[in-house]
N, C-alpha and C positions, 0 to 999 in steps of 0.2 A: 504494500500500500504506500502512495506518494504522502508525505509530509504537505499541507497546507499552510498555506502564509494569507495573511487577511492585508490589503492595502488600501490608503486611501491613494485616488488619483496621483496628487501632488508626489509619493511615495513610492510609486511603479518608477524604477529605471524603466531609461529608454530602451533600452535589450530588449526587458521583460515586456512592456506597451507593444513594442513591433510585434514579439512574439504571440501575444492575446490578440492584437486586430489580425495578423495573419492568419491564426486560427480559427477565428468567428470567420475570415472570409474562403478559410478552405471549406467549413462546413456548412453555412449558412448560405452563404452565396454559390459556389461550385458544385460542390455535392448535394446541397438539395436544390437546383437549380431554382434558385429564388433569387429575381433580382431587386434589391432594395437596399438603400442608403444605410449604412451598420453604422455609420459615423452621426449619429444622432441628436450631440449634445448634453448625453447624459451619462457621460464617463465620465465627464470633471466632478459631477456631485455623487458620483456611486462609489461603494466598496467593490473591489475587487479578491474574488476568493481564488487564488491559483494553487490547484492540485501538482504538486511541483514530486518526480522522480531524476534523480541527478542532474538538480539544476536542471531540467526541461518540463515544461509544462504539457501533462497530460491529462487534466480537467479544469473547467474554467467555470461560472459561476458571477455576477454583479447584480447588486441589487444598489436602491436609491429610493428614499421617503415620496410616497406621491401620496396625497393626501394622509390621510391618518392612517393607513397602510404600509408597507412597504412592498415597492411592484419587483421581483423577483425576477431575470431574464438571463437571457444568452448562455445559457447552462449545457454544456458540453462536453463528450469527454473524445480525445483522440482517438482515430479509425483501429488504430491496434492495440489500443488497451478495452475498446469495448467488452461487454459480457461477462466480465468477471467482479462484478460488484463494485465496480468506481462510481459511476453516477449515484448509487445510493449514499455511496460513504460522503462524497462530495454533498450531497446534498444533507445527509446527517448532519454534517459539519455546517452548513449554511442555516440550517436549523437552531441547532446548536447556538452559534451566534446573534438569531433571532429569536430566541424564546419567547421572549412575553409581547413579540410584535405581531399584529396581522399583516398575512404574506398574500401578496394577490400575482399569479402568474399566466400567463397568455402562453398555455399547454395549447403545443402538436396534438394533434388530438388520439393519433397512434398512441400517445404516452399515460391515457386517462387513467390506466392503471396502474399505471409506476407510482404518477401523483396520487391519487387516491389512496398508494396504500402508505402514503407517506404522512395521511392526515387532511388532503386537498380535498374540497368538494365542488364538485361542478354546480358553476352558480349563472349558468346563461345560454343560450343555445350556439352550434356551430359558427363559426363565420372563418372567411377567409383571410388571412393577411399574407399581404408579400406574396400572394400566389398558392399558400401552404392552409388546407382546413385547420384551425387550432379552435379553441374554446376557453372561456373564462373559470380559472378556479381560484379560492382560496381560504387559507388556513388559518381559524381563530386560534390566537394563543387558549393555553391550556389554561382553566379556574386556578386562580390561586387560593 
């Protein structure tokens, strides 16, 4: 399992930033052939969670306050480390560091079940973005 590091924007070496946008755009843009602007705006006010094995990044993870939520996105893990329980651990870990916040995420909709069994519940019907069927979920903190 990779070691995780939490950064704010200002706090990502330049290395590491290339490394994550190139990423988002091997997956998001190439591989699921969706074309759509990843450069957004909202990486200067998000954290960035990087799934890091020998100093290289092989899951990725930001999220950023939008309203009394926090909106949860670009959650990935590299094409050869798939299937062996990264994206959970990753997202354990994004958890983890969210506990007591609500998390709202704009779920693939192929993944209703990953999210769901992470706590997520589907809160809206289909829609498309970027080209890609997703769906609205999200996760109340747990009663204190």
């Amino acid at each position: 399992m990779p070691h995780f590091r939490l950064d704010a924007f200002a706090d990502l070496t330049l290395a590491r930033l290339y490394e994550i946008l190139k990423w988002r755009s091997k997956i998001f843009v190439v591989e699921q052939q969706s074309l759509y602007l990843d450069l957004d705006d909202r990486d200067q006010d998000a954290w960035h969670l990087s799934g890091l094995e020998q100093d290289r990044l092989v899951a990725y993870a930001r999220w950023y306050a939008h309203g009394s939520a926090v909106h949860l996105g670009r959650v990935l893990v590299v094409p050869e480390r798939r299937g062996g329980g990264l994206a959970r651990a990753l997202m354990n870990r994004a958890l983890s560091e969210l506990k007591q916040r609500e998390i709202e995420i704009e779920a693939q909709t192929y993944l209703e079940r990953f999210y769901a069994s992470l706590g997520f519940v589907r809160e809206g019907a289909d829609y498309l973005l970027d080209g890609l069927p997703h769906l609205p979920m999200r996760r109340r903190p747990p009663p204190t």
